[in-house]
C-alpha positions as CSV (number, residue, x, y, z in Angstrom):
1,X,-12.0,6.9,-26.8
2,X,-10.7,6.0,-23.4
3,X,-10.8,3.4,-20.7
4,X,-11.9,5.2,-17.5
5,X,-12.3,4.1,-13.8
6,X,-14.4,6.0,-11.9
7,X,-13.6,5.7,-8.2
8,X,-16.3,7.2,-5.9
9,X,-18.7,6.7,-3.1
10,X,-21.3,8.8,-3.5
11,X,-23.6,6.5,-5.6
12,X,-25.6,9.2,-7.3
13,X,-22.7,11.0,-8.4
14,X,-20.8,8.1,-9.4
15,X,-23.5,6.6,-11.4
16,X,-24.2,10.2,-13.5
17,X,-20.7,10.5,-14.0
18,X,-20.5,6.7,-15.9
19,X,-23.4,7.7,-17.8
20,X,-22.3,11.1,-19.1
21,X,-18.7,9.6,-20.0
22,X,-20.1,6.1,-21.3
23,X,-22.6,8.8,-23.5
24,X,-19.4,10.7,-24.5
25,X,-18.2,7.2,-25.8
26,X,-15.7,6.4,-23.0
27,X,-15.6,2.6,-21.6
28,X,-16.2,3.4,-18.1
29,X,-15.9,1.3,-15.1
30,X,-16.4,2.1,-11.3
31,X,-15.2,1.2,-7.4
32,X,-17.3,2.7,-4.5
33,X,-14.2,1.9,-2.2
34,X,-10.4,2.5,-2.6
35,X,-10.2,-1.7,-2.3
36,X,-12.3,-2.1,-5.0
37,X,-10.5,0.5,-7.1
38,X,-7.2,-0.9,-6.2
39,X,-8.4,-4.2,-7.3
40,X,-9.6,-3.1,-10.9
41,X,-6.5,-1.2,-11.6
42,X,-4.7,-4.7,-10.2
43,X,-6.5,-6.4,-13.2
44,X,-7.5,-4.2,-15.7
45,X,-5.7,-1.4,-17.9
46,X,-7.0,2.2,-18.1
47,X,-6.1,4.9,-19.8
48,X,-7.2,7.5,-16.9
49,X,-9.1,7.4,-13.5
50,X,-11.0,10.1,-11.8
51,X,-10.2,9.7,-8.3
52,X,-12.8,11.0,-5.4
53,X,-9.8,11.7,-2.3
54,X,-12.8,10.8,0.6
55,X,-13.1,7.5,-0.3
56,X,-14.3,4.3,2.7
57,X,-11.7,1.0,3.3
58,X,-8.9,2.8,1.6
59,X,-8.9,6.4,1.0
60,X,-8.0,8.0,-2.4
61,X,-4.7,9.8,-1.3
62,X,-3.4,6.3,-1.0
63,X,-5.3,4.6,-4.1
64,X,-3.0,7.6,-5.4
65,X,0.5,6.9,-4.0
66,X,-0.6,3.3,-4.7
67,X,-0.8,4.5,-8.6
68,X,2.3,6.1,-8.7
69,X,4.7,3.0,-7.2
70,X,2.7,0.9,-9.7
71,X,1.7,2.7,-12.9
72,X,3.4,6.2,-13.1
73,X,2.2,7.6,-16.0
74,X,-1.3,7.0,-15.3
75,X,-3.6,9.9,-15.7
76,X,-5.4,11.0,-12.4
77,X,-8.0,13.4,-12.1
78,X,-9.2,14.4,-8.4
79,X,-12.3,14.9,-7.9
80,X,-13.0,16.1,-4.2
81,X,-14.7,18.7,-2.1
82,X,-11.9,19.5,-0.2
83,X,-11.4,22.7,-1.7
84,X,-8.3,24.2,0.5
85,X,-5.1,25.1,-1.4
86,X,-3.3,23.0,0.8
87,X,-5.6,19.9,-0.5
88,X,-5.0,21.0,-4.0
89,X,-0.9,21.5,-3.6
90,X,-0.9,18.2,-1.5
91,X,-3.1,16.3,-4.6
92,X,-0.7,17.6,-7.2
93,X,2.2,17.0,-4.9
94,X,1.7,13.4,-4.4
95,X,1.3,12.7,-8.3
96,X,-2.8,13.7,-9.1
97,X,-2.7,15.1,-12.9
98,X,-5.3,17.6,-12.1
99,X,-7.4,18.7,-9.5
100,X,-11.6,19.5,-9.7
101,X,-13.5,20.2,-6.7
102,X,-17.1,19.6,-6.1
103,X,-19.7,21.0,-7.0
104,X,-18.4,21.2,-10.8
105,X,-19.9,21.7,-13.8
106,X,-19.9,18.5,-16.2
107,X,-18.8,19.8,-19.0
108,X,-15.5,21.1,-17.3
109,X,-14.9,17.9,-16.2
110,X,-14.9,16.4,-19.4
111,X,-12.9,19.1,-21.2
112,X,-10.1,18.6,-18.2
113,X,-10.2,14.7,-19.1
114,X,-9.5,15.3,-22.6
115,X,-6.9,17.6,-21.7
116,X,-5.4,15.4,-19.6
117,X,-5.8,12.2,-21.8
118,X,-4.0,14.2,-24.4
119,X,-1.0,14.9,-22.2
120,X,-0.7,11.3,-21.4
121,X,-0.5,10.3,-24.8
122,X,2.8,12.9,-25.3
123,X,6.4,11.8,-24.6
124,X,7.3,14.1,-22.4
125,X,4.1,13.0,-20.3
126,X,5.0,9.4,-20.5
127,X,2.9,7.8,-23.1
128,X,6.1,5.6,-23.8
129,X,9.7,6.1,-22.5
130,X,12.7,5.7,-25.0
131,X,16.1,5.4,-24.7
132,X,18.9,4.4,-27.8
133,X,21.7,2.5,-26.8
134,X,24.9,1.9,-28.8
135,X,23.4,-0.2,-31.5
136,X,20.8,1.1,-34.2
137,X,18.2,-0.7,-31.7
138,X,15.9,2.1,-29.8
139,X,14.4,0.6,-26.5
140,X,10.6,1.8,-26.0
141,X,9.1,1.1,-23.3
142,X,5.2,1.4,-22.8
143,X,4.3,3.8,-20.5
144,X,0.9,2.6,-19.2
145,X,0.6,-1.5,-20.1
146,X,3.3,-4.3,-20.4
147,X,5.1,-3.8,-23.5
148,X,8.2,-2.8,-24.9
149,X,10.2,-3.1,-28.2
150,X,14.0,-3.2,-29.3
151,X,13.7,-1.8,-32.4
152,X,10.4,-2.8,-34.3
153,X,10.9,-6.0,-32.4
154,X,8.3,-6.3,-29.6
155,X,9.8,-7.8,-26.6
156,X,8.6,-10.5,-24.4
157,X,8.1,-9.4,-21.2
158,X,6.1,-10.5,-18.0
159,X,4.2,-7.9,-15.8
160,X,7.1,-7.6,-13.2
161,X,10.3,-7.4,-15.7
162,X,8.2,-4.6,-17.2
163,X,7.6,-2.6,-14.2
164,X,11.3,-3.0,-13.7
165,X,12.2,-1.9,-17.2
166,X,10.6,0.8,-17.0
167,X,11.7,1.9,-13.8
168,X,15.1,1.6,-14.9
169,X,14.4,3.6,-18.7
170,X,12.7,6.5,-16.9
171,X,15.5,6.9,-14.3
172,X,18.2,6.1,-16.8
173,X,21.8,7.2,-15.5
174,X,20.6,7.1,-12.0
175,X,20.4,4.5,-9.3
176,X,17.4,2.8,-9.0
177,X,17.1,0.9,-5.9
178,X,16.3,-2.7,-4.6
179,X,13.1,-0.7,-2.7
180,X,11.9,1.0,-5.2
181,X,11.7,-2.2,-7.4
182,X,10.0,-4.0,-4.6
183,X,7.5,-1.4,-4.0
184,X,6.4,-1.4,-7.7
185,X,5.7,-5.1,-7.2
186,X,3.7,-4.8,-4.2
187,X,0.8,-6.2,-3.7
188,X,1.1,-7.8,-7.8
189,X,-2.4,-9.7,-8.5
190,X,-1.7,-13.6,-7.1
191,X,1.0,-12.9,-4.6
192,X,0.7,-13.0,-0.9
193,X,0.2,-9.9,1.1
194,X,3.7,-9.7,1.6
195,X,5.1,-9.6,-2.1
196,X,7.7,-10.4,-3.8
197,X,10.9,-11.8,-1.9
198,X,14.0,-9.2,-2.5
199,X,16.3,-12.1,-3.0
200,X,14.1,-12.8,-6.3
201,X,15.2,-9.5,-7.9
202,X,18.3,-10.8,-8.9
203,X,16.6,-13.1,-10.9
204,X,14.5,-10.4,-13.2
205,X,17.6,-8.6,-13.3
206,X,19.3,-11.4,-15.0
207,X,16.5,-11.9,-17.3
208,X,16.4,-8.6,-18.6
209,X,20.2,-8.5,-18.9
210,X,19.7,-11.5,-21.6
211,X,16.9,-9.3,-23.2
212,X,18.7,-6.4,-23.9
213,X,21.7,-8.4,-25.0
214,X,21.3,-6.7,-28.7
215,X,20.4,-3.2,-27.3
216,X,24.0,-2.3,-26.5
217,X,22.3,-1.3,-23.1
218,X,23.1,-3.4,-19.5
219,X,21.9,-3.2,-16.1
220,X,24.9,-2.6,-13.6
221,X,24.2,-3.7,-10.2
222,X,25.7,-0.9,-8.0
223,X,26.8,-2.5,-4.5
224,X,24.8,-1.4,-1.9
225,X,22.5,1.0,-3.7
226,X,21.2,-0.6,-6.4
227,X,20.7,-0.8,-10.3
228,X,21.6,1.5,-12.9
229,X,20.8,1.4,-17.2
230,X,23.9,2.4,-19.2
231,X,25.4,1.7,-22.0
232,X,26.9,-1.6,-22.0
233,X,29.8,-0.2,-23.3
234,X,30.4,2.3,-20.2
């Protein structure tokens, strides 16, 4: 079964919804704010969240954008009574998985969870990125929590080199750039408010260059835009 977070501030609802997915043999745990949500997914790894969008101190349309710079294949379910088809297109839009609007019935909710922890366990819905390089070593790349291997070899990798390796895997061929790094390390659990310095990058990027020394893949630093994973041979 899964790891779920539960972020929502309706107590009544939030507490039945723990107890019918605890009872369906989930691990559940829960936030009543978008801070406190923030700070579980800061600390903890899940394997899905059901998301309420009217949420106090930080609301869940950012708790989402706030998933996506940090943990993109992270399942999201919305769960909302803003009912519009503008809510639902702009949910979707900005990275939700699904999309259920109150009231629901229970069991639909937990038949779209399953769907949507099933998807998330597929390749092509990011479960683990891959990528072969010139030598018989395929890179893989968790999707969801701080792992990677060359080969059957497991890398070792800290949280931010990581984030970075997998930013770079999932946009392979393409420029990734210094912001978009930086905004995947924002707000990283133990750092001041105002992150990580850009003038550290280089640093990670030289680290991973030494790690995927035997993958026949390198990390090109284009001037001015950014970094790009190609073969090292290119």
């Amino acid at each position: 079964m899964a790891h779920i977070l539960i972020a929502e501030d309706d107590d009544l609802l939030r507490d039945a919804l723990s107890a019918q997915l605890t009872q369906a043999g989930h691990t559940v745990a829960s936030a009543a704010h978008g801070l406190q949500a923030r700070e579980l997914l800061e600390s903890t790894r899940f394997d899905g969240v059901i998301l309420d969008l009217g949420l106090p101190k930080m609301d869940g349309m950012a708790v989402l954008q706030w998933i996506r710079q940090r943990v993109l294949a992270l399942p999201v379910l919305i769960l909302t009574a803003r009912d519009g088809v503008d809510d639902r297109v702009h949910g979707l839009n900005a990275g939700a998985d699904d999309y259920l609007t109150k009231p629901f019935i229970m069991a639909e909710l937990q038949a779209r969870l399953a769907a949507m922890l099933r998807r998330s366990r597929m390749p092509a819905f990011g479960g683990s990125l891959e990528i072969a390089g010139p030598s018989t070593s395929k890179l893989r790349v968790d999707a969801q929590q701080p792992r990677a291997w060359l080969g059957e070899d497991e890398m070792e990798l800290t949280q931010r080199e990581w984030a970075l390796l997998s930013l770079l895997v999932a946009n392979a061929g393409q420029v990734v750039s210094r912001e978009d790094v930086l905004n995947a390390w924002q707000s990283e659990p133990g750092e001041p408010t105002g992150g990580v310095a850009s003038n550290a990058l280089e640093v990670y990027v030289h680290r991973l260059r030494r790690k995927l020394a035997d993958s026949g893949l390198g990390i090109r630093n284009v001037r001015g835009l950014g970094y790009l994973l190609e073969s090292s041979a290119a």
